[in-house]
N, C-alpha and C positions, 0 to 999 in steps of 0.2 A: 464449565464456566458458569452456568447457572445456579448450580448448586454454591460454587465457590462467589460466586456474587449475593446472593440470598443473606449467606452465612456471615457478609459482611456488611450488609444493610443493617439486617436484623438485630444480630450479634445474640442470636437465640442463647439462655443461658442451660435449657434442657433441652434437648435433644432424642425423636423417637426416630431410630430407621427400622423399618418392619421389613426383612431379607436380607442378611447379612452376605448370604454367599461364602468366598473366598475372603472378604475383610475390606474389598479396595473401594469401594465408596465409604467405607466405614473411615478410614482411616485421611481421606480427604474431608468429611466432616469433620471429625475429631481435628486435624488444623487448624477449623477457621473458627473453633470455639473461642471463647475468651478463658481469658485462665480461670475462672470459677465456674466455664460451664464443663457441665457433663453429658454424656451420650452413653442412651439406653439401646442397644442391636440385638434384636429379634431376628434367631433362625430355627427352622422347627428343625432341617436334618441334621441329626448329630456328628456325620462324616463332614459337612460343611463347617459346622461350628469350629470343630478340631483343629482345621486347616485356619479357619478363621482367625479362630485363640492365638494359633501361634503369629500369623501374619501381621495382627493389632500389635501383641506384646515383640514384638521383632524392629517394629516401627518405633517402639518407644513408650508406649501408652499402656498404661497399668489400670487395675479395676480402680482409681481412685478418678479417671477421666476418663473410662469406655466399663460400661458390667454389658456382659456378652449374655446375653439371655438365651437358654433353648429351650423350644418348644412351639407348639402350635399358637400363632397368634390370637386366636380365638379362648384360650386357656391362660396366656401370657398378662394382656390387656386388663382384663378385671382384676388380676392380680398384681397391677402396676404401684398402687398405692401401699398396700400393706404389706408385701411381699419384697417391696425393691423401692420404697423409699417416695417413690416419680408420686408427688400431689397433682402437677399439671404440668402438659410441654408446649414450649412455646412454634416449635418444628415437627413436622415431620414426612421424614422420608419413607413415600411405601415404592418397594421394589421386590415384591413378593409376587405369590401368584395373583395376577390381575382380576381373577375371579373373588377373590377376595377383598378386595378396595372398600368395595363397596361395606359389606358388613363390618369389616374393622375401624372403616369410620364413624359409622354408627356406634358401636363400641363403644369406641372413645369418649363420640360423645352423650351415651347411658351412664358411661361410669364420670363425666365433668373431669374429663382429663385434659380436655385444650384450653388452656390459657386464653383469656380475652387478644382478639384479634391473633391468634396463633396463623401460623403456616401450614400448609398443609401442600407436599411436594409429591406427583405421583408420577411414576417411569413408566412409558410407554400406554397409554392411556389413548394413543391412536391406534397403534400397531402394537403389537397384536392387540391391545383394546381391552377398551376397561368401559363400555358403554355404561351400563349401569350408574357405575360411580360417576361417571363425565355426567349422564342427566341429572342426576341426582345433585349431584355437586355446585351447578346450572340454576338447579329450579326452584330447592329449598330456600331460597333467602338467608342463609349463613354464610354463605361464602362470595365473593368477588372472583370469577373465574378467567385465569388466562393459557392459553396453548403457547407453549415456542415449541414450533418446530425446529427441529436437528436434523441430522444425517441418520442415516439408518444405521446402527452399529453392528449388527453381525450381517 
């Protein structure tokens, strides 16, 4: 609901989710785009992508509204502009390894990849924890920081 509330405030027209997994938050993003936006899904394992690929294109959605990107986020990120097009996103979902929040958001923004006032959505950031990123995120002065708490899901 969060996710699907965001996507309808915002009405983000780029789209980063950094974990793609099996496809299924990918594929609830990709709903609540507007018909010109598109979504960028970063996943580094290639047995996950696979399953991914097909689960996206099964759902409906072609590389002209989802490019499924693999590889390590850290590799992926710098090569978002020349590579794949993405100037800057106005969203994004990290749902990777939580140890990484942190440097991939800095990433983002060395290479001037988030769009003025962008979003930045991060999963699980209490449990199992993303401290780092949470102070960081907090302290810097570039972002306005909120928790919702949820239910615990596995």
């Amino acid at each position: 609901r969060i996710v699907e509330r965001l996507l309808e405030e915002r009405s983000p027209l780029r789209v980063l989710e950094l974990g793609t997994y099996c496809g299924y938050t990918t594929i609830i993003l990709a709903m609540g785009l507007p018909p010109n936006g598109h979504l960028y899904t970063v996943e580094e394992d290639p047995g996950h992508a696979s399953v991914a690929e097909k689960v996206i294109r099964l759902a409906g959605f072609d590389d002209t509204k989802v490019d499924l990107i693999v590889g390590p986020s850290e590799e992926v990120i710098p090569r978002l502009r020349d590579h794949h097009g993405l100037n800057q996103v106005d969203l994004v979902f990290m749902d990777h390894w939580k140890r990484f929040y942190l440097r991939d958001l800095q990433l983002l923004e060395s290479h001037q990849l988030l769009s003025p006032g962008a979003t930045i959505l991060a999963d699980n950031v209490l449990f199992p924890g993303a401290p780092h990123f949470l102070q960081y995120a907090k302290s810097c002065g570039r972002y306005r920081c909120r928790v919702h708490r949820t239910s615990l899901e596995y």
